[in-house]
Backbone bond lengths (Angstrom), bond angles and torsions (degrees), N, CA, C in turn:
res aa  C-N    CA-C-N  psi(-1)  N-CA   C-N-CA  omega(-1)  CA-C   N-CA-C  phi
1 X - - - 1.462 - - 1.521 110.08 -
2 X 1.531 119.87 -43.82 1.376 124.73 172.56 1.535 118.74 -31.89
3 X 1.767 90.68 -56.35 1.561 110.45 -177.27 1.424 126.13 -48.15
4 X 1.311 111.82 -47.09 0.917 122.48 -176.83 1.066 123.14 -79.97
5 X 1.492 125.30 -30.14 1.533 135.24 157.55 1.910 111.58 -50.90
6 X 1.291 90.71 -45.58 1.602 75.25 -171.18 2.069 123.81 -90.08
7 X 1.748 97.03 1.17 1.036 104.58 171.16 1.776 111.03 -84.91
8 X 1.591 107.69 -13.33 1.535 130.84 177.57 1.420 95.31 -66.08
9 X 1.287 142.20 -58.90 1.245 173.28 -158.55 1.266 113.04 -69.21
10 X 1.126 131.51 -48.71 1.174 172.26 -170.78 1.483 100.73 -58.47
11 X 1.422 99.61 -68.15 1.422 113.36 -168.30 1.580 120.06 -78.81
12 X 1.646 108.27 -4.86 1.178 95.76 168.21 1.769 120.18 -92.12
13 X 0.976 100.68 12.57 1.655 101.12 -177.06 1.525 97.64 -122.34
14 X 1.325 121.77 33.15 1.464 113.71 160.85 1.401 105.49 -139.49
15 X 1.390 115.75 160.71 1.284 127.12 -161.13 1.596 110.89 -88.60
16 X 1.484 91.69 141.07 1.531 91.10 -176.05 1.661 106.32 -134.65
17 X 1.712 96.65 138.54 1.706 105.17 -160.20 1.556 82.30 -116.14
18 X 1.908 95.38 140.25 1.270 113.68 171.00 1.463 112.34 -163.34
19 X 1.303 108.14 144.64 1.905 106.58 175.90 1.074 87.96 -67.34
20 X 2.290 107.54 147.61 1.312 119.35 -169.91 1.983 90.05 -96.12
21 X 1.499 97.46 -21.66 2.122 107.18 -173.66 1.054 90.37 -150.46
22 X 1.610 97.34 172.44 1.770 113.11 -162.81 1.615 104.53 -69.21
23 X 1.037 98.92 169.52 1.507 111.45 159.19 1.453 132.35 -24.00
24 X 1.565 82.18 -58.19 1.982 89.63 -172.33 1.065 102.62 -89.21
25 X 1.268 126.43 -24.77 2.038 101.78 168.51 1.542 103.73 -67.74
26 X 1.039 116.14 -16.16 1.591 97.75 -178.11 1.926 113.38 -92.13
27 X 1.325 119.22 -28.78 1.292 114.06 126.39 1.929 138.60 -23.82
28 X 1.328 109.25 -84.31 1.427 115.17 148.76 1.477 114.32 -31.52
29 X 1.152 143.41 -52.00 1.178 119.64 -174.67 1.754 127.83 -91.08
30 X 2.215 99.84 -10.71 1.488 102.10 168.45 1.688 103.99 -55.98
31 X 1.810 103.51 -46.75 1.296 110.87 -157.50 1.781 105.31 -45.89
32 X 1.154 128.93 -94.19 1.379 112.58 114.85 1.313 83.10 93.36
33 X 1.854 82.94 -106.33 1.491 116.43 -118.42 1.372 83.03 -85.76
34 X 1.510 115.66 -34.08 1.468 138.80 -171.12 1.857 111.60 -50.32
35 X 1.375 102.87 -53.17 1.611 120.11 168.02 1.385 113.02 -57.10
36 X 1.215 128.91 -68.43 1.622 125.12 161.91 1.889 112.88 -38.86
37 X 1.032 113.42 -27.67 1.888 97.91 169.28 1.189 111.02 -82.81
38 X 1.594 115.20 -39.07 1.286 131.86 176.32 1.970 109.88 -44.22
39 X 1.145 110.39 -47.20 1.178 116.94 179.27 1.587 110.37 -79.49
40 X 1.112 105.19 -40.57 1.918 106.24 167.84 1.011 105.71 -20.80
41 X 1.728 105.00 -76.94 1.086 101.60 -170.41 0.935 150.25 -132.16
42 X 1.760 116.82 61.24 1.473 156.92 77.28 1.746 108.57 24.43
43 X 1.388 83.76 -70.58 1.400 90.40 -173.44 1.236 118.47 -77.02
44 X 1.302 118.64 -33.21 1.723 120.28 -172.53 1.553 95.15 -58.99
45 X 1.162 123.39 -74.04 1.426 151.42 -167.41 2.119 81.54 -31.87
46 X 0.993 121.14 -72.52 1.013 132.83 -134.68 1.878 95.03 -85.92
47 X 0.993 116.86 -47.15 1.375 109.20 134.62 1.300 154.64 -20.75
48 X 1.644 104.96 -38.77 1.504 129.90 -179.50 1.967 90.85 -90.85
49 X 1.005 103.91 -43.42 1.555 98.48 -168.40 1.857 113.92 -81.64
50 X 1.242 96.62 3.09 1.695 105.28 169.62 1.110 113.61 -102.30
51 X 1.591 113.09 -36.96 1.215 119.21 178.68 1.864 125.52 -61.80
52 X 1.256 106.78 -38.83 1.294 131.89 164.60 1.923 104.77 -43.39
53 X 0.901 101.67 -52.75 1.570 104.46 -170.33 1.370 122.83 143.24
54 X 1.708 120.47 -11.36 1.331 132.36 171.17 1.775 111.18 -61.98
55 X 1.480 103.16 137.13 1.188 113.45 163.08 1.808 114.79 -47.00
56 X 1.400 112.08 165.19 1.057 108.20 -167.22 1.940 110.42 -99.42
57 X 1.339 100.85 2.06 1.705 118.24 -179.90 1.709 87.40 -100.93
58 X 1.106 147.47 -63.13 1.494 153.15 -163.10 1.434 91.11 -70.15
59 X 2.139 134.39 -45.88 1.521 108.72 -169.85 1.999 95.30 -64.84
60 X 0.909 100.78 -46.26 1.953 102.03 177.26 0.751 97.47 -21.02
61 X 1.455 112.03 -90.59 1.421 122.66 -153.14 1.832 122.59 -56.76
62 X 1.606 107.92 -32.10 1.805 93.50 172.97 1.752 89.23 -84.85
63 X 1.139 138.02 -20.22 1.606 114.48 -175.40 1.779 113.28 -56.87
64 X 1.543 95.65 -28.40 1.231 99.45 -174.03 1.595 137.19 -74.10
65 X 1.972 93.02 -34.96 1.646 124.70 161.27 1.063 93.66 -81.65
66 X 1.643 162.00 17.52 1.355 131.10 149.28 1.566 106.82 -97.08
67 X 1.657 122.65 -26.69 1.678 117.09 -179.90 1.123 75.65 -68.90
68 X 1.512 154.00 -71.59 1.303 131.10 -106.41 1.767 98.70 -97.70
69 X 1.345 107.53 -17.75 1.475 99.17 -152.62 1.802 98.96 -117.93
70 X 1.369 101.12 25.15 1.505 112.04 179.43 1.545 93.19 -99.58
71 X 1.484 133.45 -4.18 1.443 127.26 -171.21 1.786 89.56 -111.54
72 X 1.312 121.28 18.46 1.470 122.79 163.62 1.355 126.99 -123.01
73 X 0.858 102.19 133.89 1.691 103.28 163.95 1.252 114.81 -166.52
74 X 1.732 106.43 140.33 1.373 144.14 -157.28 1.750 108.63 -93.21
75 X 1.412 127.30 80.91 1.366 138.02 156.06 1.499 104.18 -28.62
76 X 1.490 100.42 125.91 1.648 109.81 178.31 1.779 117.07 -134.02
77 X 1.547 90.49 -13.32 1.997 98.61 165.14 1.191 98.72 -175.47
78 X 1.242 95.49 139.21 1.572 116.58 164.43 1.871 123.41 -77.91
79 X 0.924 138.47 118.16 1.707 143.11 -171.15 1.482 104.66 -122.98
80 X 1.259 106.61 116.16 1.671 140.34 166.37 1.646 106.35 -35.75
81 X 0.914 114.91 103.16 2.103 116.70 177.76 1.473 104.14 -100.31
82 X 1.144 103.44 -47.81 1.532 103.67 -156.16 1.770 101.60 115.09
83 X 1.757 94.53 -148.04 1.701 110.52 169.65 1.375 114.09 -58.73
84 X 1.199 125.41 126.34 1.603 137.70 -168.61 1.390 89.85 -87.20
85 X 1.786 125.43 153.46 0.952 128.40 -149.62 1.745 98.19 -98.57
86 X 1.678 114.70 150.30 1.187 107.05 -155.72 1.861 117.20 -69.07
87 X 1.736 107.19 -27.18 1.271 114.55 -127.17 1.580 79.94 -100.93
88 X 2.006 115.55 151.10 1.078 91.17 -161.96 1.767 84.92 -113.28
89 X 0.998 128.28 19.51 1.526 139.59 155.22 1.768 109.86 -105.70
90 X 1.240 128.65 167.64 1.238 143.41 -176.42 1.698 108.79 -165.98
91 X 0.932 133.18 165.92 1.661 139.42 -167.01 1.568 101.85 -165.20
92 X 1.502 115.44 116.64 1.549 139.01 -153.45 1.601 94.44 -143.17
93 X 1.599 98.47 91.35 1.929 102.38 157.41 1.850 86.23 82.29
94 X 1.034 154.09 5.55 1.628 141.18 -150.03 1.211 123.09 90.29
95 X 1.303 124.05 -19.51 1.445 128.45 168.85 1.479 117.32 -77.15
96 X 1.597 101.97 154.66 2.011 102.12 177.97 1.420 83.13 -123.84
97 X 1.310 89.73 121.84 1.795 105.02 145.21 1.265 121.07 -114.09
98 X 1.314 106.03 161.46 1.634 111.53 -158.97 1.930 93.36 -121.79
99 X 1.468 98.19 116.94 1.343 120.56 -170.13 1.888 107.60 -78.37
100 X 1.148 116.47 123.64 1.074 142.51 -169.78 1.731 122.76 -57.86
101 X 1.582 87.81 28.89 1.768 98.68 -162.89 1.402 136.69 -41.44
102 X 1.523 94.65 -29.92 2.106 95.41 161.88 0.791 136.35 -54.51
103 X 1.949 114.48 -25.02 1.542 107.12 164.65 1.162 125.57 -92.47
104 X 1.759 132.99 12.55 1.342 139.47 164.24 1.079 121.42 -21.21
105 X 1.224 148.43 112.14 1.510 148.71 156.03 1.436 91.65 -144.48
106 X 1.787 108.01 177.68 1.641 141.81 -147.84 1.885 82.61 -85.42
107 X 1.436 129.72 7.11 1.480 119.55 143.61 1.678 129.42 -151.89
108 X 1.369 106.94 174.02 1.698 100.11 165.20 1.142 141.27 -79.62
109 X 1.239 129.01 140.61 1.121 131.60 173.19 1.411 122.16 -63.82
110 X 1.092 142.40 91.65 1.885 134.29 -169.00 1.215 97.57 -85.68
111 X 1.770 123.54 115.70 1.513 94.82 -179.98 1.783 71.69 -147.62
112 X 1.822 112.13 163.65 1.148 137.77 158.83 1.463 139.40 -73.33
113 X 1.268 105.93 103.91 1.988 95.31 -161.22 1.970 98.13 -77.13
114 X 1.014 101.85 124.17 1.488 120.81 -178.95 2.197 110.96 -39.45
115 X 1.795 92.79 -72.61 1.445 74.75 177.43 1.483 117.45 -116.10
116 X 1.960 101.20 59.14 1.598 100.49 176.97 1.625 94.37 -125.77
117 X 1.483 110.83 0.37 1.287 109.08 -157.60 1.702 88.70 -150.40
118 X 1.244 144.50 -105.94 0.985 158.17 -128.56 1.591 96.82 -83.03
119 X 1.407 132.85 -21.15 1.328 124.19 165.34 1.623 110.02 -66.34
120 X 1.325 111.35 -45.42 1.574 105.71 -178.26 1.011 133.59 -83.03
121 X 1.784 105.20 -2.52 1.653 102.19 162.97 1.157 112.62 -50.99
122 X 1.597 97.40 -68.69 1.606 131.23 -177.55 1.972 95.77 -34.41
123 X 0.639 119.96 -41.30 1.964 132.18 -176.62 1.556 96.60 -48.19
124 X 1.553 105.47 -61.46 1.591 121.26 -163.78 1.008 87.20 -70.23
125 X 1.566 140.51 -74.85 1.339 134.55 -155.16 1.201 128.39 -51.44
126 X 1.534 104.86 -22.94 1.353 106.70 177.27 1.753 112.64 -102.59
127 X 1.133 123.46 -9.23 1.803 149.30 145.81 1.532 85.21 -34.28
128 X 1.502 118.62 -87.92 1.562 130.85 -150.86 1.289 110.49 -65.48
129 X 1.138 113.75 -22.80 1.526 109.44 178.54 1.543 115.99 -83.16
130 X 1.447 97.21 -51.70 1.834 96.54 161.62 1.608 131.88 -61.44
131 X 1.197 123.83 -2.63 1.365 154.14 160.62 1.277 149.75 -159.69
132 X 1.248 73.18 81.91 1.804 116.42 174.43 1.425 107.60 -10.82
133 X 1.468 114.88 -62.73 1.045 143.82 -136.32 1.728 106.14 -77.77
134 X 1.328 116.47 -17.43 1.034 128.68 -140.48 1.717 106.18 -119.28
135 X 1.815 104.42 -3.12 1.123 109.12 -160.00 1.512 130.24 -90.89
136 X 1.396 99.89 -3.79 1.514 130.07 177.32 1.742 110.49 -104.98
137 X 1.188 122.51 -4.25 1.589 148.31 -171.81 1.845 88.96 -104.02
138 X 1.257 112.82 -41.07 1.523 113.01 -162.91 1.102 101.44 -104.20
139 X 1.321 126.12 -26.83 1.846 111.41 160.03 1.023 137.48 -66.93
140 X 1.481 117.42 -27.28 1.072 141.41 178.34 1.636 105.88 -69.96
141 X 1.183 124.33 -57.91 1.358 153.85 -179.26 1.965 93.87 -54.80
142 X 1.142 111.34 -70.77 1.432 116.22 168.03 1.238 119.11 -26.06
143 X 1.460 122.51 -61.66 1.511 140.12 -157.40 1.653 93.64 -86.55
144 X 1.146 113.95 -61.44 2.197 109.21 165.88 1.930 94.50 -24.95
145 X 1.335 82.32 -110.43 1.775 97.17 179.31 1.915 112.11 -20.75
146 X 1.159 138.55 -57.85 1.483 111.81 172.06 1.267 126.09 -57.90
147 X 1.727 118.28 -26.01 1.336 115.04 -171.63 1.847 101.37 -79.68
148 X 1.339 123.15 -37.88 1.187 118.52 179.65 1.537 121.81 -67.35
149 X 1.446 111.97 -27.93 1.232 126.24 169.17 1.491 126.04 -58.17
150 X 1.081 86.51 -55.88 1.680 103.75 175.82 1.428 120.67 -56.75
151 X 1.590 101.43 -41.75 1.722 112.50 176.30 1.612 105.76 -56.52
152 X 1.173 111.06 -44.63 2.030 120.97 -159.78 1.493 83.42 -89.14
153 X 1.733 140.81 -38.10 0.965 101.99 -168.31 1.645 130.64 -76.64
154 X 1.448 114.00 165.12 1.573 115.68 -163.56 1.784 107.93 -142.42
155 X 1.658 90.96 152.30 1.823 86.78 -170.44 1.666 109.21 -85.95
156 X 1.223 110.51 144.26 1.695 111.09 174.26 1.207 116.95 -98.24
157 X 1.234 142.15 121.71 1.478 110.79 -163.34 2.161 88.78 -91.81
158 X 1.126 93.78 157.77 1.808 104.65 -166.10 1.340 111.23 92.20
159 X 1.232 118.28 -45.77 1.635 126.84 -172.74 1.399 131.34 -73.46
160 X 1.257 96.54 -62.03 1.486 133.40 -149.86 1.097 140.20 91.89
161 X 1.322 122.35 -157.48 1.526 118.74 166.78 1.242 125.69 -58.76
162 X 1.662 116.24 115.08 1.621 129.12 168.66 1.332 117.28 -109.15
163 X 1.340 105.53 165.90 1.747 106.71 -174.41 1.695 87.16 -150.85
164 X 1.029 124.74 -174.02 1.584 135.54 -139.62 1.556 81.73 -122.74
165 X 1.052 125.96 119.28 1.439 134.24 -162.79 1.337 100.72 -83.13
166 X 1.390 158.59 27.23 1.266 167.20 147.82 1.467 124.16 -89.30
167 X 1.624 97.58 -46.62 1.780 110.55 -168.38 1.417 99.75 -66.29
168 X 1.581 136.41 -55.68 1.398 117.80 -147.53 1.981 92.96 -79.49
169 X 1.494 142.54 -45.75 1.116 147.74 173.23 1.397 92.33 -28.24
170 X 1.572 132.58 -56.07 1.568 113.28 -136.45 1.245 79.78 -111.53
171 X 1.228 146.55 -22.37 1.916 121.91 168.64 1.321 118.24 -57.42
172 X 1.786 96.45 -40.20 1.851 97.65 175.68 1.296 125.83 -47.52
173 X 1.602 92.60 -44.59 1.593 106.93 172.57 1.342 142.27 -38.87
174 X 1.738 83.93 -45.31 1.437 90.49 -164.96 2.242 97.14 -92.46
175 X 1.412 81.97 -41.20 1.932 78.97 158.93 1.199 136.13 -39.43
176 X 1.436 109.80 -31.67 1.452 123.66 168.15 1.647 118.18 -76.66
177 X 1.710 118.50 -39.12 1.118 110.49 165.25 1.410 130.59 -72.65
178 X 1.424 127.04 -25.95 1.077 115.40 178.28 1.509 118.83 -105.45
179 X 1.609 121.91 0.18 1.222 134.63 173.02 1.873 96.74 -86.87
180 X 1.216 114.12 -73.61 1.446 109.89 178.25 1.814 135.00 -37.04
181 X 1.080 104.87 145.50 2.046 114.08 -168.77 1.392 96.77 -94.90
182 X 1.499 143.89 5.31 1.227 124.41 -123.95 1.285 108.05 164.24
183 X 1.455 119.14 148.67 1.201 130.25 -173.27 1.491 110.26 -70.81
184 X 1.622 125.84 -51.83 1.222 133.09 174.04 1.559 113.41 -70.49
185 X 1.362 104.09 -49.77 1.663 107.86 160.02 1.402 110.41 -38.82
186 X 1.022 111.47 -71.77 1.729 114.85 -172.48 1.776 106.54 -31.87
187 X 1.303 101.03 -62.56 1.817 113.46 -158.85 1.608 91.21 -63.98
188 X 1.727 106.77 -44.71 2.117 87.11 -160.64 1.525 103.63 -69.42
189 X 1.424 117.20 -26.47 1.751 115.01 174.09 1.589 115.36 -47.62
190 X 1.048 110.13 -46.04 1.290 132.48 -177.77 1.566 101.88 -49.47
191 X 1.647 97.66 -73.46 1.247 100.02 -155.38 1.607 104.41 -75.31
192 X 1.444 140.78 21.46 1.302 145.78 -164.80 1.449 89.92 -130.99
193 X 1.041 128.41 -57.69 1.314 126.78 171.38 1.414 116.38 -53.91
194 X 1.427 140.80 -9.29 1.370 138.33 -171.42 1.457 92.73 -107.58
195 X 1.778 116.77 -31.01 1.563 112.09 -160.06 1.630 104.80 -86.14
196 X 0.938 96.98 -36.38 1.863 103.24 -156.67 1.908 92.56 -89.24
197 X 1.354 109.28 -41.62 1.562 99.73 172.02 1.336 130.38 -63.66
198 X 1.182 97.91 -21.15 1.757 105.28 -169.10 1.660 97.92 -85.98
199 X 1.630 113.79 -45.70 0.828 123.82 -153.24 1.609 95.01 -71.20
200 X 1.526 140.17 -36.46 1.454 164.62 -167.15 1.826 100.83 -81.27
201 X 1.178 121.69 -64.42 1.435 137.57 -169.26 1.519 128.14 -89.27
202 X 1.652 91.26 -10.74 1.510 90.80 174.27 1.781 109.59 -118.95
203 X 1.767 112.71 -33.35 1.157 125.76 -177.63 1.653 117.70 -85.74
204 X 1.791 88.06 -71.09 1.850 95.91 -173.17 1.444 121.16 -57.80
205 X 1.805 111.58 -28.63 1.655 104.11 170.20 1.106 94.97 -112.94
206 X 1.531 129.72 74.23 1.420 130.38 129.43 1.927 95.21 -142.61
207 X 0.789 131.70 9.31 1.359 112.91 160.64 1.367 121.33 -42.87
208 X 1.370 131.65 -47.47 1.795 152.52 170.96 1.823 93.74 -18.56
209 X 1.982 104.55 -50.43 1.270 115.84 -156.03 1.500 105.38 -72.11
210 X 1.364 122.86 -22.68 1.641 111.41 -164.34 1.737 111.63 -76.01
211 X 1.508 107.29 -0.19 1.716 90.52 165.64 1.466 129.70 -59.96
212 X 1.282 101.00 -32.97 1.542 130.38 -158.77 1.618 90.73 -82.67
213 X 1.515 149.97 -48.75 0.834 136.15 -121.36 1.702 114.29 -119.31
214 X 1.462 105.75 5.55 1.532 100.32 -170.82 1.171 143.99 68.80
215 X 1.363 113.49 -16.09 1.577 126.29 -175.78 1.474 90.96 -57.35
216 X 1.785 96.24 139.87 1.370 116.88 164.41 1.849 114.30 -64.48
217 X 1.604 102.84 -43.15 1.532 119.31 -162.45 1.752 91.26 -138.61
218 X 1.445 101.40 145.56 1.482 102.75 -177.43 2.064 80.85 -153.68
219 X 1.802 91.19 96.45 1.389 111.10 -167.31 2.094 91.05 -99.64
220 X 1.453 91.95 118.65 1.740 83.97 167.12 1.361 99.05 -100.28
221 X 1.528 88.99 144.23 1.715 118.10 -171.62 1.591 104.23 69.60
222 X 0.942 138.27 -34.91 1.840 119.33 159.50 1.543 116.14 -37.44
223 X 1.186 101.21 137.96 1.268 125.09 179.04 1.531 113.68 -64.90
224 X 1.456 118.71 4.58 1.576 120.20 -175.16 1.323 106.34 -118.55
225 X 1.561 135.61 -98.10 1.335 129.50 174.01 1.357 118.09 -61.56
226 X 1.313 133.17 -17.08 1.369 117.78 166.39 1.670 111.73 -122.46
227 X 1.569 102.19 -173.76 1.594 96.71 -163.54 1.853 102.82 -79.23
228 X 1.369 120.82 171.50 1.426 110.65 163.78 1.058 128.18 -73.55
229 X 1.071 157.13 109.68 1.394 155.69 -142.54 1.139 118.17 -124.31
230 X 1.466 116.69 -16.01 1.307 121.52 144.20 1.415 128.54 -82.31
231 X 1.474 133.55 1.31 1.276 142.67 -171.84 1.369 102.83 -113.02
232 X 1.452 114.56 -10.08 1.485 121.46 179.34 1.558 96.68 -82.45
233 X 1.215 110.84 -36.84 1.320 119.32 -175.65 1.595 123.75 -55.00
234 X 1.385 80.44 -67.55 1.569 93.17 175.72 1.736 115.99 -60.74
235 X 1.484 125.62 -33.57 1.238 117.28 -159.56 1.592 88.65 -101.84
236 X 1.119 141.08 0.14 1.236 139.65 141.09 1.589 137.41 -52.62
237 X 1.640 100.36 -30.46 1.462 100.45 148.22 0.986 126.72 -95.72
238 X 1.446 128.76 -31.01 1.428 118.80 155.25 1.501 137.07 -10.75
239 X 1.846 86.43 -57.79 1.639 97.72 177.90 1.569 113.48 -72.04
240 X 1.230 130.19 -48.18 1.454 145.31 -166.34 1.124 122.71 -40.28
């Protein structure tokens, strides 16, 4: 009787794990929770592209070609590697990216991710044209940001070229504050200075590097072998 009392006893001073609801409400409510970030940042993004100086029908519309057109990208040369790299994960700065192993062969794929890269040119270009004023503020700002970029950036072998996902955002930033006259001035410097530098200092003078490196796909502005270059963008005005 002792025994059993104190194994009774026992059990109230130890912890006990149990689902509080089934499964699928707890499903249902990741989903959820998942849609409300989803919309976050919807809005941030879309925010950043008003803030800049874009109409609020044109920030729509590239917010919309950059979710959609970040699951594209346009192959423009193929480059000789050799042995494609084995591992089909890689880890860059704390991040895992997941290496693109079906298209492995004896080279790389060089191709353009639509809205990580080629939407935000088009962003700047149409920034610089609507302010003139701004275009000697953004070269300047440009040429800062590639030279710093370029220094931090580094080869991955599987990946490609990475850079420390903080540095090119907060040079833009600050390029934008002290290059810019102006509130809108400020943000489009920024955000031209994060796109065209990153895109110049981290990608176009390290192409030389992708023999060496195995990457199956070496996507500029994709979020996998190269840096985001549209997220530099955006979190570059953020900061500014």
């Amino acid at each position: 009787m002792r025994n059993i009392r104190s194994a009774r006893d026992a059990c109230y001073h130890r912890a006990v794990f149990f689902a509080p609801f089934l499964a699928f409400y707890a499903i249902v409510f990741f989903l959820v929770l998942a849609f409300f970030f989803l919309l976050l940042e919807i809005h941030v993004i879309n925010y950043a592209f008003v803030t800049i100086g874009l109409p609020p029908e044109l920030a729509f519309a590239a917010l919309l070609v950059s979710l959609v057109g970040s699951y594209i990208n346009i192959p423009i040369t193929r480059v000789a590697t050799g042995q494609p790299h084995p591992a089909a994960v890689v880890r860059s700065f704390g991040v895992r990216y997941r290496v693109p192993i079906r298209y492995a062969t004896d080279s790389t794929i060089v191709a353009v991710n639509v809205g990580g890269a080629i939407v935000p040119v088009l962003i700047s270009a149409y920034l610089l044209m609507q302010m003139p004023a701004i275009i000697v503020p953004a070269l300047i700002g440009v040429a800062i940001v590639t030279a710093i970029v370029h220094r931090f950036a580094i080869p991955v072998p599987g990946m490609g070229i990475a850079t420390p996902m903080l540095i090119p955002p907060i040079v833009a930033a600050a390029c934008g504050y002290f290059l810019g006259s102006s509130g809108h001035h400020r943000d489009a410097v920024a955000f031209i200075s994060g796109v065209i530098g990153t895109l110049i200092g981290a990608d176009l003078l390290n192409l030389r590097n992708l023999r060496d490196l195995g990457a199956p796909v070496a996507s500029i502005g994709g979020a996998g072998t190269f840096d985001g270059i549209f997220l530099t963008g955006i979190v570059a005005v953020l900061l500014a």
